[in-house]
N, CA, C and O atoms as CSV, one atom per row, in Angstrom:
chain,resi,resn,atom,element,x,y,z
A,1,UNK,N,N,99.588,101.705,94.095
A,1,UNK,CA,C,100.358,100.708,94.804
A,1,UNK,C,C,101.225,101.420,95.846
A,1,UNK,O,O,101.847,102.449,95.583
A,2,UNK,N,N,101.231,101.016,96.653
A,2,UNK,CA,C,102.213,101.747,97.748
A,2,UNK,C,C,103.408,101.591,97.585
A,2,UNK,O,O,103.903,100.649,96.966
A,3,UNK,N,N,103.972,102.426,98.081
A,3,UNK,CA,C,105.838,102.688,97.993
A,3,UNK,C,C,106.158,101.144,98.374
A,3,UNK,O,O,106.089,100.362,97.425
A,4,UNK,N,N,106.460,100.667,99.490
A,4,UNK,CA,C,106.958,99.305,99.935
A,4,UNK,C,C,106.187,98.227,98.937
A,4,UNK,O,O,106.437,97.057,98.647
A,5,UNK,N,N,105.817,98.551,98.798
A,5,UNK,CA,C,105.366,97.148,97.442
A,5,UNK,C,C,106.309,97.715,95.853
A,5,UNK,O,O,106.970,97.022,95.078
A,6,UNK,N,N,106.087,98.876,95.825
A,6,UNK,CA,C,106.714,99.373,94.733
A,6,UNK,C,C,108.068,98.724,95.088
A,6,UNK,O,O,108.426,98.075,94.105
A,7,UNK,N,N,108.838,98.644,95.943
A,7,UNK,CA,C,110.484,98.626,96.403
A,7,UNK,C,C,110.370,97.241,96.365
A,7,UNK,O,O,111.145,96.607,95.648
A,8,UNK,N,N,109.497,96.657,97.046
A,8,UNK,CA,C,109.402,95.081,96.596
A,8,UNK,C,C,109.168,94.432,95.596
A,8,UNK,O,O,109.727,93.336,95.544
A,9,UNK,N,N,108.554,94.705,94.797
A,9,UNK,CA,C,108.354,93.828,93.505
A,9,UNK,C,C,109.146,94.786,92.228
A,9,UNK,O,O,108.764,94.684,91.062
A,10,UNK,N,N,110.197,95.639,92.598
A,10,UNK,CA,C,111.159,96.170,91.956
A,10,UNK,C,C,112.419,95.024,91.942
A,10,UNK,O,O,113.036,94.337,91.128
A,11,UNK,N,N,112.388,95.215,92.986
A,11,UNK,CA,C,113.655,94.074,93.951
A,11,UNK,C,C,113.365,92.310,93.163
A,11,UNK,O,O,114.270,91.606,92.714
A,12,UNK,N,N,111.519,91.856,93.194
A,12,UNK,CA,C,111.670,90.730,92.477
A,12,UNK,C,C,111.821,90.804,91.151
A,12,UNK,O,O,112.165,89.805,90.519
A,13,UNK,N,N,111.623,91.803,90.642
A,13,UNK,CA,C,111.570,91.957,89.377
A,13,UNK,C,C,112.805,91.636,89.238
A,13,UNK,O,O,113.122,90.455,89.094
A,14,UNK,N,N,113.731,92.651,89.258
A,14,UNK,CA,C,115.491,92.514,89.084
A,14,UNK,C,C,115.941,91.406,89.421
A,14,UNK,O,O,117.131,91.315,89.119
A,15,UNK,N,N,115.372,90.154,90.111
A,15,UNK,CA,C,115.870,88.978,90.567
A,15,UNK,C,C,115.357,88.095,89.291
A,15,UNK,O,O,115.992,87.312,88.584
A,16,UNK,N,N,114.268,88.413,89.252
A,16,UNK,CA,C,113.789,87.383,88.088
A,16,UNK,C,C,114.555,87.649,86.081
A,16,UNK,O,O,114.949,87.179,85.013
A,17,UNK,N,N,114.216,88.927,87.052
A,17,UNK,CA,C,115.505,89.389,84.997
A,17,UNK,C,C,116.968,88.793,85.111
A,17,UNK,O,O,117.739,88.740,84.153
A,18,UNK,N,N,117.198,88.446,86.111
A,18,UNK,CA,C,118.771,88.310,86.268
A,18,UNK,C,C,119.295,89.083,86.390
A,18,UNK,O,O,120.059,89.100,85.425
A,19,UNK,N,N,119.509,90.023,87.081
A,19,UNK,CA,C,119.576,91.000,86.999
A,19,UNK,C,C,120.081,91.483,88.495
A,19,UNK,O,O,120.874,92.416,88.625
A,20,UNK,N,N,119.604,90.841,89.468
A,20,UNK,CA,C,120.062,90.353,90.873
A,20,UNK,C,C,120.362,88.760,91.239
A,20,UNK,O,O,119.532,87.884,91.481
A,21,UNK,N,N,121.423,88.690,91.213
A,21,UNK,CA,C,121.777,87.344,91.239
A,21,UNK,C,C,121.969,86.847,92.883
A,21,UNK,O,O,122.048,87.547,93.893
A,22,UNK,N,N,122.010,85.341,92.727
A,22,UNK,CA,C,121.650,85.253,94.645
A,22,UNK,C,C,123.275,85.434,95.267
A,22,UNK,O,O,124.214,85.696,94.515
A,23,UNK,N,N,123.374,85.323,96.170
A,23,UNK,CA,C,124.509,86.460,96.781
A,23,UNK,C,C,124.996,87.890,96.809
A,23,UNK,O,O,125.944,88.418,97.392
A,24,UNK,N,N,123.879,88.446,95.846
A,24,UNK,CA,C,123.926,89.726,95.620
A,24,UNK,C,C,123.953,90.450,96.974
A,24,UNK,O,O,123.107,90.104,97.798
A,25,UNK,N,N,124.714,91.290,97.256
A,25,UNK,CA,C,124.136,92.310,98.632
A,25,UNK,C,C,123.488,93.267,98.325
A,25,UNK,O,O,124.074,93.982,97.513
A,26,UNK,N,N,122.324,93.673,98.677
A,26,UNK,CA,C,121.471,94.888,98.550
A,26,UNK,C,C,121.990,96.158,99.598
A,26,UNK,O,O,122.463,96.209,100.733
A,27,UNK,N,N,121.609,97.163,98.517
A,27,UNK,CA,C,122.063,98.589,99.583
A,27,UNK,C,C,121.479,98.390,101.173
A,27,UNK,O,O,120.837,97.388,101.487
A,28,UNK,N,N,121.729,99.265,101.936
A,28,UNK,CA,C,121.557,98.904,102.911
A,28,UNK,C,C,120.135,100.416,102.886
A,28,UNK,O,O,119.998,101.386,102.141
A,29,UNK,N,N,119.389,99.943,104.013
A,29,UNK,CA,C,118.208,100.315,103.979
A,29,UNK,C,C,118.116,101.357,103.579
A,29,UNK,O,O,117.429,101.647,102.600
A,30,UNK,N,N,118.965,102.362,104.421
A,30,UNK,CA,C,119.025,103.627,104.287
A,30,UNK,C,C,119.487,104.387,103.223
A,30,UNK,O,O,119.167,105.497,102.796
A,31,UNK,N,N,120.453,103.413,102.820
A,31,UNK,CA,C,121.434,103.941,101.142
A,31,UNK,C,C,119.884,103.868,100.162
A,31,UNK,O,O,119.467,104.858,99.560
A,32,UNK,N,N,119.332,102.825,100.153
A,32,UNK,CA,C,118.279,102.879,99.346
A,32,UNK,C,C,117.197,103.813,99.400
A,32,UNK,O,O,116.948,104.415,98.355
A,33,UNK,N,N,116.488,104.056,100.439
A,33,UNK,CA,C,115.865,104.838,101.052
A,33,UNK,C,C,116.268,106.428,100.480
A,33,UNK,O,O,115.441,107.242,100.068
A,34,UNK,N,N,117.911,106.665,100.579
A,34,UNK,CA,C,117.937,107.873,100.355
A,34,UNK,C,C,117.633,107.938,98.387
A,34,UNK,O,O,116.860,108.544,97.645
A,35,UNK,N,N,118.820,106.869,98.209
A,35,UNK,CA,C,118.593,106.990,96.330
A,35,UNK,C,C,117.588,107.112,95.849
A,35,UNK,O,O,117.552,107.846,94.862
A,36,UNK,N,N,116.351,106.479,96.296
A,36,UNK,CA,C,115.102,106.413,96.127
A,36,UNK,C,C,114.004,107.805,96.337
A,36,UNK,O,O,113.003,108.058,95.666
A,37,UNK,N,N,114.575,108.578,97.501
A,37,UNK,CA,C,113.786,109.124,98.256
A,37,UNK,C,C,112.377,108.947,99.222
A,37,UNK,O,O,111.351,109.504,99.612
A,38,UNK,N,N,113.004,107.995,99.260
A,38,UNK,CA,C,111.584,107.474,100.609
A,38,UNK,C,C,111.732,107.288,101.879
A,38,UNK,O,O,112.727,107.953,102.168
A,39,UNK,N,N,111.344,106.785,102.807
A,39,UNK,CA,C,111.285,106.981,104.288
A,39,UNK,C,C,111.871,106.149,104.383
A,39,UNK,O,O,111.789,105.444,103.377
A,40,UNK,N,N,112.893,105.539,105.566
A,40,UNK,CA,C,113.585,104.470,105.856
A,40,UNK,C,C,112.450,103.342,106.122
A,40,UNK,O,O,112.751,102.155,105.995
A,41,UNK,N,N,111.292,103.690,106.451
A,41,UNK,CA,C,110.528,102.813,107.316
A,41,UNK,C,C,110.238,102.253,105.942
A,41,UNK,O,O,110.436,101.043,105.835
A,42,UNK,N,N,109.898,102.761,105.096
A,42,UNK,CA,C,109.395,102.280,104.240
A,42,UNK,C,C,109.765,101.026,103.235
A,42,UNK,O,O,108.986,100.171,102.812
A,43,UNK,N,N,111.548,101.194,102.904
A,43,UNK,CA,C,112.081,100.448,102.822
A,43,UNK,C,C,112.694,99.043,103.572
A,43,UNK,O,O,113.142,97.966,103.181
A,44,UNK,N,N,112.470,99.627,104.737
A,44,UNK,CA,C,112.485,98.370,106.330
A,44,UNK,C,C,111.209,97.882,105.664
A,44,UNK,O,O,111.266,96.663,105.503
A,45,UNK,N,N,110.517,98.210,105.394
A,45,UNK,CA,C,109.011,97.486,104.898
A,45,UNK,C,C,109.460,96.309,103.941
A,45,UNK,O,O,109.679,95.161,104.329
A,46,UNK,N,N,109.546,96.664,102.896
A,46,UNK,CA,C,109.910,95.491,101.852
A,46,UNK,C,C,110.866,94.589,101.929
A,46,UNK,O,O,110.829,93.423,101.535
A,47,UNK,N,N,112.302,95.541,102.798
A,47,UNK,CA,C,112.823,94.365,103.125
A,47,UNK,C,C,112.744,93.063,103.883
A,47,UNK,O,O,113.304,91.974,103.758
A,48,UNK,N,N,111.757,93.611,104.799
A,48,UNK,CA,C,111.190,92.760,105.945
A,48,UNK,C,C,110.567,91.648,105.340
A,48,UNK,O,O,110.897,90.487,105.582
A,49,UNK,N,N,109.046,92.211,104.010
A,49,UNK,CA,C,108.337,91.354,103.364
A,49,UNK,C,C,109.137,90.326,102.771
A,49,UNK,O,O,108.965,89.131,103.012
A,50,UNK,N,N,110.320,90.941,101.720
A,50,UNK,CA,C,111.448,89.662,101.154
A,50,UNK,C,C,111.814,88.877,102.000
A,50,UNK,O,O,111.667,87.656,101.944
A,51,UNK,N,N,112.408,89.591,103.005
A,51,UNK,CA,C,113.235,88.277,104.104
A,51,UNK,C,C,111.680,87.273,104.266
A,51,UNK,O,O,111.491,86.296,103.542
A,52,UNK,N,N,110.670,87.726,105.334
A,52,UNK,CA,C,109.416,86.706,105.058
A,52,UNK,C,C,109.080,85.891,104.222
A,52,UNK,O,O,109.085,84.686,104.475
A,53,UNK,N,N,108.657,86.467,102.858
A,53,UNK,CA,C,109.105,85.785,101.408
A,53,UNK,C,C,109.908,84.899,100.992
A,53,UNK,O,O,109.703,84.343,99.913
A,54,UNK,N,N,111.343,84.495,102.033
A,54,UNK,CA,C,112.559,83.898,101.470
A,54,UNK,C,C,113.217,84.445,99.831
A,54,UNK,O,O,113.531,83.763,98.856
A,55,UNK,N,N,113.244,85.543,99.985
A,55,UNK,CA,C,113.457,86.093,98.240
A,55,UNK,C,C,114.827,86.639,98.687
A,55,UNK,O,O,115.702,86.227,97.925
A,56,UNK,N,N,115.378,87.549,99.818
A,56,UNK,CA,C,116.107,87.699,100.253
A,56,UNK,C,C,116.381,87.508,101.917
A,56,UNK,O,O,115.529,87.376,102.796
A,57,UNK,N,N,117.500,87.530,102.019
A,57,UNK,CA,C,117.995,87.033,103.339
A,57,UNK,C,C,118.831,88.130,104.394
A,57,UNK,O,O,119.855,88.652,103.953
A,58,UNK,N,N,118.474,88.388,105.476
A,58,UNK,CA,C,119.028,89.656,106.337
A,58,UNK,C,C,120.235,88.896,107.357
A,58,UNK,O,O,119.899,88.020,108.154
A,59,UNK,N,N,121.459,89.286,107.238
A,59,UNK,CA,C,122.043,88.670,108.149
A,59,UNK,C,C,122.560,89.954,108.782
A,59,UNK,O,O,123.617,90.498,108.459
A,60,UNK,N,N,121.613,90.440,109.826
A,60,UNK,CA,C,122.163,91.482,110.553
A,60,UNK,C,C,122.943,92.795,110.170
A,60,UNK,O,O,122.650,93.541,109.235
A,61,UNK,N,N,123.979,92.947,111.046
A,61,UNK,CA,C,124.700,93.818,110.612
A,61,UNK,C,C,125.569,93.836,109.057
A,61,UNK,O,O,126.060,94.618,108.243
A,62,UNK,N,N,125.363,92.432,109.308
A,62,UNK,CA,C,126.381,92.609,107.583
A,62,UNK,C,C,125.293,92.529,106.333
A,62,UNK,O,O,125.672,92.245,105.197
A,63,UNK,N,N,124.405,92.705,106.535
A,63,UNK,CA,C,123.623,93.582,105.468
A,63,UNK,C,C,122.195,92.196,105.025
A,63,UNK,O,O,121.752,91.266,105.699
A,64,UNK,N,N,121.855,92.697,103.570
A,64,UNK,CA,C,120.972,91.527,103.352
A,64,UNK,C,C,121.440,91.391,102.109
A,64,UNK,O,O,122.393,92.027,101.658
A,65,UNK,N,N,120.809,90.584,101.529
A,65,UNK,CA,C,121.269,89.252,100.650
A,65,UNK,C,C,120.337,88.918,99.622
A,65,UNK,O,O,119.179,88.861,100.037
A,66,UNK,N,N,120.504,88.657,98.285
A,66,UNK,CA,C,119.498,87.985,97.877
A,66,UNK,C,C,119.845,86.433,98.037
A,66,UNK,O,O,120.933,85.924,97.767
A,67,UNK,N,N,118.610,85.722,98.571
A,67,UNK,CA,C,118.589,84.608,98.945
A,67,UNK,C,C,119.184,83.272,97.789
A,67,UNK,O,O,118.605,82.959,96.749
A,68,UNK,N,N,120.232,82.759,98.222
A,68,UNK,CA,C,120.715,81.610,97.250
A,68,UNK,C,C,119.390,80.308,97.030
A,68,UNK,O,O,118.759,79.818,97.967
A,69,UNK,N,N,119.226,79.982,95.686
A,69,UNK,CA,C,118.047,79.087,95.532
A,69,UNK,C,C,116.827,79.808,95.388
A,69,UNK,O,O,115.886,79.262,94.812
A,70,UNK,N,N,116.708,81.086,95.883
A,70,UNK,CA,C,115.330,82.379,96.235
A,70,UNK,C,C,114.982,82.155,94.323
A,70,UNK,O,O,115.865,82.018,93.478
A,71,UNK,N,N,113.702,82.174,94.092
A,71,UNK,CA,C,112.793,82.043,93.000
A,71,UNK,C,C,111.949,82.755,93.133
A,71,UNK,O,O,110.979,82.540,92.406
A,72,UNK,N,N,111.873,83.789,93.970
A,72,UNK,CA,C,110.580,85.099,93.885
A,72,UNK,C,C,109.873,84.900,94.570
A,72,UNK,O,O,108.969,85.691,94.840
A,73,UNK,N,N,110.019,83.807,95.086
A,73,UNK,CA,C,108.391,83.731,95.877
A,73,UNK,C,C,107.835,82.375,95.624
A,73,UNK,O,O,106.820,81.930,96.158
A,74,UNK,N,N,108.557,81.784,94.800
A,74,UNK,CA,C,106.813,80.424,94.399
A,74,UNK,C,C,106.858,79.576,95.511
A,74,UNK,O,O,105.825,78.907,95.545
A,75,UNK,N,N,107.830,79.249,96.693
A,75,UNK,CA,C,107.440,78.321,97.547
A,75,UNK,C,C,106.004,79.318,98.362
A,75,UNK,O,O,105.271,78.502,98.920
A,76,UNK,N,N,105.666,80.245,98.481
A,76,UNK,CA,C,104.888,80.819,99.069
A,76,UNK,C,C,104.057,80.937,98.302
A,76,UNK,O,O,103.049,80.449,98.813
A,77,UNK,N,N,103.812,81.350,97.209
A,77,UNK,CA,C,102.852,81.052,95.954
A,77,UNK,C,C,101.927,79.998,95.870
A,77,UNK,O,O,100.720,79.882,95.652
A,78,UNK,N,N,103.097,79.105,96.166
A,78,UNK,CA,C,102.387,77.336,95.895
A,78,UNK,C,C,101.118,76.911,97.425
A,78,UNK,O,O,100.057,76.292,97.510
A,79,UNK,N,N,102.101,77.733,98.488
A,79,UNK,CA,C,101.432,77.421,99.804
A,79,UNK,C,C,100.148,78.220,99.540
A,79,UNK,O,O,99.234,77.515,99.967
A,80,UNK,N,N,99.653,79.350,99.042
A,80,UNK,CA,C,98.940,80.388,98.545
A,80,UNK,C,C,97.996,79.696,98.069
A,80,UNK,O,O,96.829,79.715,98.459
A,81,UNK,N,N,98.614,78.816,96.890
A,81,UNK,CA,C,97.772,77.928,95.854
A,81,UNK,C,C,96.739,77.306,96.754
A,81,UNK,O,O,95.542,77.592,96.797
A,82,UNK,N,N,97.395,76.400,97.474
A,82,UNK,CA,C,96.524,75.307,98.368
A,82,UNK,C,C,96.009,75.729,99.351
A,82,UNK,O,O,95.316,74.902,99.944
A,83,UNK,N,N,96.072,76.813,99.823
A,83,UNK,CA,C,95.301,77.192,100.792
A,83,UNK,C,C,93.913,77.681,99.770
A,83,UNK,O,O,92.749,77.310,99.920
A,84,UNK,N,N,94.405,78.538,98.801
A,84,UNK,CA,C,92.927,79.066,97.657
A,84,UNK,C,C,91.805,77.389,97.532
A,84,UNK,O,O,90.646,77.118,97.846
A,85,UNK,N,N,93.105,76.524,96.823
A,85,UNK,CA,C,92.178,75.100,96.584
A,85,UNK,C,C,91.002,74.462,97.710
A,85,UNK,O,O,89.886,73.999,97.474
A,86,UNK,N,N,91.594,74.605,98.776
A,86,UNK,CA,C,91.416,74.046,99.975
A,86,UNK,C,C,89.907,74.988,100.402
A,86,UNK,O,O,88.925,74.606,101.039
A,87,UNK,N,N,90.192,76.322,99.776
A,87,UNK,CA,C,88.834,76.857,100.423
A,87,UNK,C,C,87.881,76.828,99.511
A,87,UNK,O,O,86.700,76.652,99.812
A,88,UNK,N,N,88.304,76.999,98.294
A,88,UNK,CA,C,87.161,77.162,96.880
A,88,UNK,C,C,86.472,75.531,97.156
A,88,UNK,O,O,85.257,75.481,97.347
A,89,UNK,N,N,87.096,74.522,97.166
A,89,UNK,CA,C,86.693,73.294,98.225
A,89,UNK,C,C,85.396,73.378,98.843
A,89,UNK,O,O,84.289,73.146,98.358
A,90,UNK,N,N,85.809,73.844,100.284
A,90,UNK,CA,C,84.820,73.979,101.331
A,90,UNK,C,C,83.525,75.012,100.822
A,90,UNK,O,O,82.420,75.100,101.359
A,91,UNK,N,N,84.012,75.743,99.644
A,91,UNK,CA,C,82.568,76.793,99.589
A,91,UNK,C,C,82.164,75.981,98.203
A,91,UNK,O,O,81.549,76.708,97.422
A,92,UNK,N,N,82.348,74.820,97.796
A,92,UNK,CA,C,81.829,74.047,96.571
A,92,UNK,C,C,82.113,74.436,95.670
A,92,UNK,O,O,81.350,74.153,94.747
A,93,UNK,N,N,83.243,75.241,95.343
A,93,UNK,CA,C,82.910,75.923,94.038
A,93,UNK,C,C,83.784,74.744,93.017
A,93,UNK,O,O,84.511,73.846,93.442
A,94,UNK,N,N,83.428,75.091,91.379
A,94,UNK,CA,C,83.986,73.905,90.661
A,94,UNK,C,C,85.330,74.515,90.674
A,94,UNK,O,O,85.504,75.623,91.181
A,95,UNK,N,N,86.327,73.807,90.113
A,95,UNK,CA,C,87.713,73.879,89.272
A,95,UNK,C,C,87.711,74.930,88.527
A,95,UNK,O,O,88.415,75.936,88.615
A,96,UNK,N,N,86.918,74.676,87.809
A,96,UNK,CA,C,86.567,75.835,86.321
A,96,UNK,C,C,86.683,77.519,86.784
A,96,UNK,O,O,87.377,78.466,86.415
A,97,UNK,N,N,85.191,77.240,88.180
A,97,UNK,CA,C,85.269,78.785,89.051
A,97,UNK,C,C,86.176,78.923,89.587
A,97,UNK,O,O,86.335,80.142,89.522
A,98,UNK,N,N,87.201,78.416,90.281
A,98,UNK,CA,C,88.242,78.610,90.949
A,98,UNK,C,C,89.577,79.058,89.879
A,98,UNK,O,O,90.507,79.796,90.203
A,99,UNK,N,N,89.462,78.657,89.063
A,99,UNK,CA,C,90.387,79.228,88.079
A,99,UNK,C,C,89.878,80.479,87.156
A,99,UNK,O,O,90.684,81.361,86.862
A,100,UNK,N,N,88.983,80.516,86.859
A,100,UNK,CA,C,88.108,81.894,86.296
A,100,UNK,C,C,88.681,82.870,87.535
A,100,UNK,O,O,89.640,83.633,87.420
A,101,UNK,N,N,88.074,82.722,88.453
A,101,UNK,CA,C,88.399,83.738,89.657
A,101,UNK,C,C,89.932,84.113,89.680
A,101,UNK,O,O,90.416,85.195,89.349
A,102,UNK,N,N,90.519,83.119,90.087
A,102,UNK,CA,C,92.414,83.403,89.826
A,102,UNK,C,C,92.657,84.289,88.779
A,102,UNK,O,O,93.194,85.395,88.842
A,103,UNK,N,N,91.931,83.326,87.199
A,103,UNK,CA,C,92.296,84.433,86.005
A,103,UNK,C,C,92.023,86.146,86.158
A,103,UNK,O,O,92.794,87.081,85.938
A,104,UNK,N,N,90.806,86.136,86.558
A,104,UNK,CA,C,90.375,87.592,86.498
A,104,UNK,C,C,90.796,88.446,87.254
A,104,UNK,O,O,90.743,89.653,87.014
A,105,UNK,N,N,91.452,87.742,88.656
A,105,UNK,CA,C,92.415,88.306,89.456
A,105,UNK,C,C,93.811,88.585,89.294
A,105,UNK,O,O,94.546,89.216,90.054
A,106,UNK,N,N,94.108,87.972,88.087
A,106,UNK,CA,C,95.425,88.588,88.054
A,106,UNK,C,C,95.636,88.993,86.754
A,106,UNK,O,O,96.767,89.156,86.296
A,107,UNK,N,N,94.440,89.197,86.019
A,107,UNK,CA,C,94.240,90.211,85.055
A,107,UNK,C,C,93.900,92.134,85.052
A,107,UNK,O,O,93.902,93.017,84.194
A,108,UNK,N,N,93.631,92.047,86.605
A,108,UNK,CA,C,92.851,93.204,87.172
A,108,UNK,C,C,94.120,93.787,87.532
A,108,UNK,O,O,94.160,94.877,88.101
């Protein structure tokens, strides 16, 4: 798994344990970056993906945020969902296959 995914689904993790609560301020890129030891870019990476995500929120100079109401991700999840439905759809496949496939995908 790559570093910026590692930093990202660290970050949801700790949100979902409670563990980051929303108004939380996160280190700032570089503070993390160094604690961590990784490249700044790298961490600009995940943070970027969260803010996208709505999981956390960047307000500029005064730092970023975990997002108030932020749930990890499932409004994007759900959009995820229906776009999967929408195509397993168009290529005929049943319900049954479309969920087999999901299962085995996020068993892997």
């Amino acid at each position: 798994m790559p570093p910026f995914e590692q930093v990202r689904r660290g970050i949801v993790n700790r949100i979902r344990a409670g563990k980051l609560l929303p108004g939380t301020r996160l280190p700032t890129v570089r503070g993390l970056a160094k604690e961590l030891n990784l490249a700044t870019n790298t961490v600009a990476r995940a943070y970027r993906a969260l803010d996208r995500d709505e999981i956390i929120e960047t307000r500029g100079r005064n730092g970023s945020f975990v997002r108030a109401g932020g749930d990890g991700g499932r409004p994007q999840a759900q959009l995820a969902a229906l776009a999967y439905v929408e195509r397993t759809r168009e290529l005929g496949l049943s319900a049954d296959d479309a969920l087999s496939i999901v299962h085995t995908a996020l068993h892997n």
